[in-house]
C-alpha positions, -999 to +999 in steps of 0.1 A: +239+489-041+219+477-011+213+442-032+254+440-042+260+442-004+236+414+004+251+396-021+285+401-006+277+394+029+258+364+021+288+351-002+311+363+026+293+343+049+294+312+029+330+312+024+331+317+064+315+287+069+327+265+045+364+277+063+353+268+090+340+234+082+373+226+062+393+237+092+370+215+117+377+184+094+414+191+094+417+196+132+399+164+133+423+150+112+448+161+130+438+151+167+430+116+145+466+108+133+481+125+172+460+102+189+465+072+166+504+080+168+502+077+206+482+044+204+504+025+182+532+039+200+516+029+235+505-007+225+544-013+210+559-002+240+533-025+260+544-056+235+580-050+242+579-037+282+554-058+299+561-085+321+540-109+303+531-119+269+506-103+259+477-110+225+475-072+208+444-087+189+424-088+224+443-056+237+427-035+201+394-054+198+389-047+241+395-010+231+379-006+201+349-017+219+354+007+255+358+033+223+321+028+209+306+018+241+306+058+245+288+062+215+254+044+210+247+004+213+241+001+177+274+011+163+299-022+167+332-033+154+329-069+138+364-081+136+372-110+112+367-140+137+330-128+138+323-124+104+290-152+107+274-135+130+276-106+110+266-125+083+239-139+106+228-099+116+229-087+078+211-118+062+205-143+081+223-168+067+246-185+086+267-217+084+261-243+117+244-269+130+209-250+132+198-249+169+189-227+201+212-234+228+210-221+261+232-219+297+223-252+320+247-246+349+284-256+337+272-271+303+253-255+273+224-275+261+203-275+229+170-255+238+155-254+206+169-275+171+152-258+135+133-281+118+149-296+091+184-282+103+217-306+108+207-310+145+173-321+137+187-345+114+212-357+135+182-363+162+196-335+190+164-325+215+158-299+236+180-305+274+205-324+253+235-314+270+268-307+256+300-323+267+327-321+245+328-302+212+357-314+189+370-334+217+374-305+241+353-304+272+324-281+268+327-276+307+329-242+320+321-228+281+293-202+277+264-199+252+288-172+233+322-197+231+299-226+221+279-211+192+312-197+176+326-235+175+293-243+165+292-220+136+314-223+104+315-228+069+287-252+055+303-287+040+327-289+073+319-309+103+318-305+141+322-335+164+302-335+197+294-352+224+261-354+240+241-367+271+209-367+259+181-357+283+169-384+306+203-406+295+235-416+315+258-423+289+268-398+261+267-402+225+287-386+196+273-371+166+296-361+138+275-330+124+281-317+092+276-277+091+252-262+062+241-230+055+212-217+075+183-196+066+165-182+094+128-175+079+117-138+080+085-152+089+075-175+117+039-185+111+012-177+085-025-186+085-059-179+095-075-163+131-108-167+113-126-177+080-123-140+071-086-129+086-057-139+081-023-136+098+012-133+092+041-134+120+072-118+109+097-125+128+126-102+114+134-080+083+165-094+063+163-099+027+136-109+007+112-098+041+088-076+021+086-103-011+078-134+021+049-111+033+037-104+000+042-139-010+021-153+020-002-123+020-009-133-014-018-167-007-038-163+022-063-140-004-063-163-023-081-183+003-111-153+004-094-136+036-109-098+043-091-087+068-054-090+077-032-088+110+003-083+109+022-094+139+054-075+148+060-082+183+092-088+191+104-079+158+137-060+165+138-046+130+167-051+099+169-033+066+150+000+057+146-010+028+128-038+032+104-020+059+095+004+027+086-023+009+067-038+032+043-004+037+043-004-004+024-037-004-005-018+015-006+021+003+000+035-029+027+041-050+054+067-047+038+071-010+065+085+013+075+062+043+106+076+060+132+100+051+165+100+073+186+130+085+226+128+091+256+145+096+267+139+061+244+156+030+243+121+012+224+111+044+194+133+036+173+105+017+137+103+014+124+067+009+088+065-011+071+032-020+086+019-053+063-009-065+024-010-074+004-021-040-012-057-033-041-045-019-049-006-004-084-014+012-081-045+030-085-038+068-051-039+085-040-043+121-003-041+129+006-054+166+032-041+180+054-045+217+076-031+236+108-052+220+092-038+184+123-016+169+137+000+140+122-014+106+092-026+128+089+008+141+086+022+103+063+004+094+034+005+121+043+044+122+038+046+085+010+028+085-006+047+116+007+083+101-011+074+066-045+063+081-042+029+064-047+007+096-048+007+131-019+005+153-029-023+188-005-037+216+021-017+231+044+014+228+078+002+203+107+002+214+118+039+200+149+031+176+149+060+154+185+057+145+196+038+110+233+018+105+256+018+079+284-013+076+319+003+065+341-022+053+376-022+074+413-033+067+418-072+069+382-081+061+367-066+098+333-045+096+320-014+113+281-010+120+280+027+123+250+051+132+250+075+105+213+095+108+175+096+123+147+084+106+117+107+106+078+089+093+058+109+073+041+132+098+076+140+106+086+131+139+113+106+149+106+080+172+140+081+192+132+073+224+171+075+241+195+106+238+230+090+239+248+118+238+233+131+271+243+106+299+236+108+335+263+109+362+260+069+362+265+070+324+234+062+313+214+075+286+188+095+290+149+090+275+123+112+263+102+128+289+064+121+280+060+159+290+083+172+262+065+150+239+056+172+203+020+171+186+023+158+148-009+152+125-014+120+105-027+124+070-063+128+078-053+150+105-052+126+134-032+137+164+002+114+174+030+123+195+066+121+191+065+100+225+101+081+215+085+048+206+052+045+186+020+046+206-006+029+195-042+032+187-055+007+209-036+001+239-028-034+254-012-034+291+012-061+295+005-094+316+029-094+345+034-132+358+028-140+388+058-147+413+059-182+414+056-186+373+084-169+370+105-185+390+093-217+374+111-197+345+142-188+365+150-226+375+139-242+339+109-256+355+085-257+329+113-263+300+125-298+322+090-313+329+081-303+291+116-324+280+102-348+309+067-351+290+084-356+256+105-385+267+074-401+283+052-396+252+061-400+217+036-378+202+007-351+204-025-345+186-026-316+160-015-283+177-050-269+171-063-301+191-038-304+216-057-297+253-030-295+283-059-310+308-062-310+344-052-344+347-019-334+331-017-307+352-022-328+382+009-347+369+027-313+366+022-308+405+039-340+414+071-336+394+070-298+411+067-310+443+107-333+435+119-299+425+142-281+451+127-249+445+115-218+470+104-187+464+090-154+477+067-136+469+065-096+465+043-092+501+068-115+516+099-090+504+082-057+517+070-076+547+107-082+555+117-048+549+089-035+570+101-062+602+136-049+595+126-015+603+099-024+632+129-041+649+152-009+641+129+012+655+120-007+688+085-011+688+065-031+707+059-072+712+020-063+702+033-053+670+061-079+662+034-102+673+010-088+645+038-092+621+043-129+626+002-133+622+006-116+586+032-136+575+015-170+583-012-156+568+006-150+535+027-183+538-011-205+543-024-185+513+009-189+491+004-232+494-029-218+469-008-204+445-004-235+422-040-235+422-049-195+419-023-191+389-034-224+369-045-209+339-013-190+336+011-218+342-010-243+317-008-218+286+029-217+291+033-256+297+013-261+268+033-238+245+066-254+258+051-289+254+041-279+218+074-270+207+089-299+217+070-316+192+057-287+158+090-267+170+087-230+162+059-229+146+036-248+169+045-224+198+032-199+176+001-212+162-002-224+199+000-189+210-030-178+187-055-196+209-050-182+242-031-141+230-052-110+245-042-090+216-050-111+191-083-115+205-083-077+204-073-074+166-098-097+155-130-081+176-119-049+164-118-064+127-146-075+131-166-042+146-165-026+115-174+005+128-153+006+159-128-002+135-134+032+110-143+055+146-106+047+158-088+053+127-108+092+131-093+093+164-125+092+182-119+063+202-090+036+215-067+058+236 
């Protein structure tokens, strides 16, 4: 009797909540078609009434987006107009010209053309500016309203005109668009004899097969060790991220499951395919712009022991996107669950459904982080982000590098360098020397540029209260003394920050020339965590004491 009644509450129950449920969906359904009603009703009303003409396709795709912008930043409306940069996002294919472009005051101007790409055929540079695009003036247009002119379906052409850098008179170039493959990975090769390194710069399709592909290669070249390099990477497909892991641990290892509102979200993702290699010593580096798929992968790999984990805490993107196809061939990229690595936590760092008063979301506290063991029992936290083994502060530039940055110093006189010399040694020979350098100073020193430093700011505040608080001519007096002090030692500057300002001249300088991928084998000789992965690889025993957590942290 006692077992019949359990039976009957917990069948009671059940039907409860599924009543429930099914009553939630339709009052959701219903406050749906209301509110709908009241939309279409509002925006015809607005089409008829208004003073002015109005364009409904702006009005919806304006709302649409104040609509999601109270959701989370990953879940966007793509509506047909924009259907290459979603193609661009999901595959990265793309038709255009093939180049970088960037603001330069009223104009945009080609930063960066691909190698190989229409605008490398058709001879564009970096600081080529653009004038006119299809005979409009390109004045006044951003980055965003010249790149969608710019893109379009391979086999069609686009007409510019250019001023090409260090030129008075503009040329035209009739550019025909093709279809453009941005490469998952940016540079492979060799730290060492014994290591090898692969780049990967993003995970669209075929990622996994690229790595696997170049991974393969490089052992075929007796390599023993083998950094992965995920900085920057700001994720793509899940998929791909499992079968990235599956190259290094065994089959039918479990990577990352994902939790949604919606039971067909509950999936567990294990590795599918037999492994490349499952003993090879692996570092993954990682930074603070490394998300999503990234963040899969160097938590999978930390959580199953199989390498060590160096640079800085990711991102913490623990959500994963869906695209829904929508009427008249628009899109939605909708967040549809968590994704938890196999100690089980989730690296979500931001809680967007719990805003502050200013509306912004809130992080994970580092005090509320949760304990979680890796396989061999290591200890890792659910900090929001993956932490890694080794820890690499960030450099922080010095004031007057970046505002080199800010006003496109280093970018102009690289442009500047390139129009004065035809060509460079070998990027691994390639020496920015102090005779160059020298040069460097003298084109500065045209430049119209000021700038002040941190102690300069703080000083200013400080005389700003001094004066508000009356005190006396001794101590204005004392004031002025520090900040002719700081002004004498800030003419040093150029001087005390050489080093810095050379490595990035040099990689600008390099890219002008070996494009993408010299910057990056460039950036091999003179990176503090690459140096770190490749001692560390090297100490074979510091290696096997960090990855049983007895040192690194």
């Amino acid at each position: 009797m006692k077992n019949r009644r359990k039976i009957g509450i917990i069948v009671a129950l059940s039907i409860a909540f599924v009543i429930s449920v099914s009553v939630g969906f339709v009052r959701n359904d219903f406050e749906i078609a209301k509110n709908l009603d009241i939309y279409a009703t509002l925006l015809k009303q607005l089409n008829e009434n208004y003073v002015d003409d109005i364009n409904p396709n702006i009005l919806v795709e304006e709302s649409i987006n104040a609509m999601l912008n109270k959701l989370d930043p990953y879940t966007v409306y793509y509506p047909e107009s924009q259907m290459e940069e979603f193609k661009l996002l999901t595959t990265g294919h793309y038709g255009g010209i093939g180049a970088i472009v960037q603001q330069a005051d009223d104009y945009v101007m080609i930063a960066e053309p691909y190698e190989g790409s229409p605008a490398y055929k058709a001879g564009l540079q970096a600081g080529d500016k653009i004038m006119s695009v299809n005979g409009q003036s390109a004045k006044g247009k951003t980055v965003a309203d010249v790149s969608s002119i710019l893109k379009g379906q391979p086999g069609t052409s686009v007409k510019l005109e250019i001023m090409p850098y260090g030129k008075q008179t503009t040329v035209t170039k009739n550019i025909v668009r093709e279809e453009i493959q941005l490469p998952n990975i940016s540079y492979s090769g060799k730290l060492t004899d014994d290591i090898g390194y692969i780049r990967l710069s993003q995970f669209l399709e075929k990622a996994a097969m690229d790595v696997k592909n170049e991974f393969i290669q490089l052992k075929s070249q007796n390599i023993t060790a083998l950094v992965l390099d995920l900085r920057g990477n700001g994720g793509g497909l899940l998929n791909e991220a499992v079968d990235l892991v599956g190259l290094f641990v065994p089959k039918n290892e479990l990577v990352v499951s994902t939790k949604g509102k919606l039971q067909d979200r509950n999936q567990f993702y294990y590795t599918r395919n037999e492994p490349v290699d499952v003993k090879i010593p692996l570092v993954i580096l990682v930074d603070e712009m490394s998300a999503s798929a990234s963040e899969i992968v160097a938590g999978a790999i930390q959580d199953l022991d199989r390498g060590l984990v160096i640079g800085r805490r990711t991102f913490g993107k623990g959500l994963v996107q869906n695209i829904v196809p929508l009427s008249y061939n628009t899109k939605l990229k909708v967040t549809v669950s968590k994704y938890y690595i196999p100690s089980g936590r989730c690296i979500q760092k931001y809680d967007y459904a719990d805003r502050d008063d200013k509306g912004q979301s809130k992080s994970k506290a580092d005090s509320s982080a949760v304990a979680f063991k890796t396989k061999k029992g290591r200890i890792v936290y659910d900090y929001g982000g993956v932490e890694p083994d080794i820890l690499i502060e960030s450099d922080i530039y010095s004031t007057i590098l970046l505002t080199m940055i800010e006003n496109r110093i280093l970018f102009n006189y690289a442009n500047e360098f390139k129009f004065r010399n035809n060509s460079i040694p070998a990027v691994k020979d390639f020496v920015f020397t102090d005779t160059m350098y020298d040069d460097f100073l003298k084109y500065f020193a045209t430049q119209d540029v000021k700038y002040e430093t941190y102690s300069e700011k703080q000083l200013a505040i400080l005389e700003k209260s001094i004066e508000d608080d009356k005190f006396s001519s001794d101590v204005v007096k004392e004031i002025e003394k520090l900040k002719e002090m700081i002004k004498k030692d800030k003419t040093n500057d150029l001087q005390r920050f050489k080093k810095e300002i050379k490595e990035l001249l040099t990689l600008e300088i390099v890219s002008r020339y070996y494009y993408q991928k010299g910057r990056a084998e460039a950036s091999l000789l003179m990176d503090p965590e690459i140096k770190k992965a490749k001692a560390i690889i090297e100490d074979k025993a510091q290696y096997e004491q960090v990855l049983k957590g007895n040192v690194g942290k």
